[in-house]
C-alpha positions, 0 to 999 in steps of 0.5 A, a space after each residue: 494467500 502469499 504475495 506472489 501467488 496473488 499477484 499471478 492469480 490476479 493476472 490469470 484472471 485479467 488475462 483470460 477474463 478482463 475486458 478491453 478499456 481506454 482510459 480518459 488519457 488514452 491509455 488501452 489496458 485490460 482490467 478487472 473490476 470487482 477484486 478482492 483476496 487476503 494476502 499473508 503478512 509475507 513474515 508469516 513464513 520466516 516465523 514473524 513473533 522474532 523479526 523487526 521491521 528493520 530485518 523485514 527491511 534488510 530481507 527486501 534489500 538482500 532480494 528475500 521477496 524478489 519476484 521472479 518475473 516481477 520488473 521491480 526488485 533487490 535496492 528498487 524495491 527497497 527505496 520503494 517501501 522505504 519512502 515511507 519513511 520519507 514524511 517530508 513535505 520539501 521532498 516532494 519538491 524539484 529544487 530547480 524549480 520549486 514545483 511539486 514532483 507529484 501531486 501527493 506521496 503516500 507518505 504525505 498523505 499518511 503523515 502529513 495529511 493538510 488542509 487545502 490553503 490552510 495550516 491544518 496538518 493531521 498524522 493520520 498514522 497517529 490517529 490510527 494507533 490512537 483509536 486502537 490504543 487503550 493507552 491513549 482512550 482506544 480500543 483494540 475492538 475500534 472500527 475508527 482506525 481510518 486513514 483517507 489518502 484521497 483528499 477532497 479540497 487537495 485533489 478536486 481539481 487535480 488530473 492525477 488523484 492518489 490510486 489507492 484511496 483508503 486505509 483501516 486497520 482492526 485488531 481481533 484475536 490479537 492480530 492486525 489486519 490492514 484494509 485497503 482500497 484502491 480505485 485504480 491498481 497497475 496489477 503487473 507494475 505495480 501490485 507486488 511494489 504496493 503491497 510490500 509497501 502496505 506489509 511495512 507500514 502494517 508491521 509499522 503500526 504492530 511496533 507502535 501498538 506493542 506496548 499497549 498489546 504484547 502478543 499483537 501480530 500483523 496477520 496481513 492485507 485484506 486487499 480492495 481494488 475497482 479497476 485492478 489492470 494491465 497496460 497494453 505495453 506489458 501484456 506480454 510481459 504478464 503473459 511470460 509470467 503466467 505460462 
């Protein structure tokens, strides 16, 4: 299914069959609970065997996979995916006050993944190609290539936990599939954003396994989520979308 076909399905669905919930914060939305569609590497339609993550990235930015209805587009979006390759931890600082600006990034905890009061550090994006490479006592057949975005001893007694929570990825056929679970999902904030982020880091890991497996393709995202929603103060907005 493509991107934006999945993003309107998502908000017929939430729209016409969701159920009215408040959130602990108080927050009134209407959400789905069980949800679930494969959603196409978006280079699928350009021919993807001759585009580089850095043409992938340059598309985003001359507004290729802009959304129509979707609030989030053109240099935006850009900077959103691309913070993916922002693995510093110092920027995740307020140089003012010295405080973290957020509780975890993605990026962080994708690549630099630590132990709570510890000098533990794990690349859990080189743990994943290393499961799948042959060359580093992998296999492309392995069902390890696990990264947790959800930490335990990090997060415990955090308010704010990451919302996506899982990742894995498999190879079958010589393509790249990209798992993903998310316990909490803004699905018209929010969807389209994350899952162009999560394309990129799947064609990310395709460039790192090239060498083991020459005819590797990212085929796309098996998308998991629980509470898949629609804030009350964008209901309208989502409704415009699907008339």
């Amino acid at each position: 299914m493509k991107l934006e076909d999945a993003w309107k399905k998502f908000l017929k669905e939430i729209i016409e069959n969701g159920e009215k919930h408040e959130k602990d914060d108080g927050d009134v939305l209407l959400e789905s609970l069980i949800n679930h569609c494969f959603i196409d590497n978006v280079l699928n339609q350009y021919g993807n065997q001759n585009i580089t993550t850095e043409m992938f990235l340059d598309m985003i930015r001359q507004g290729v996979f802009n959304i129509k209805d979707y609030p989030m587009k053109d240099i935006a979006l850009y900077d959103y995916v691309t913070s993916i390759d922002d693995t510093s931890i110092r920027a995740n600082k307020n140089f003012e006050t010295g405080e973290d600006k957020f509780t975890y990034t993605y990026p962080n905890r994708i690549f630099n993944m630590t132990d709570r009061d510890s000098d533990f550090m794990v690349d859990q994006f080189n743990l994943m190609t290393s499961r799948l490479s042959e060359r580093f006592g992998g296999s492309s057949g392995s069902n390890r290539a696990v990264a947790n975005i959800y930490s335990a001893t990090r997060d415990c007694d955090m308010k704010d936990i990451p919302c996506l929570q899982i990742l894995q990825a498999t190879i079958r056929h010589d393509e790249l599939i990209l798992h993903c679970f998310f316990r909490s999902n803004d699905c018209y904030g929010a969807f389209p954003s994350n899952m162009l982020f999560l394309n990129y880091l799947g064609l990310k890991l395709v460039d790192r396994l090239k060498k083991d497996y020459p005819s590797l393709k990212f085929k796309g995202i098996s998308y998991n989520s629980s509470s898949l929603h629609i804030y009350k103060h964008d209901l309208e907005a989502a409704k415009k979308v699907i008339e």
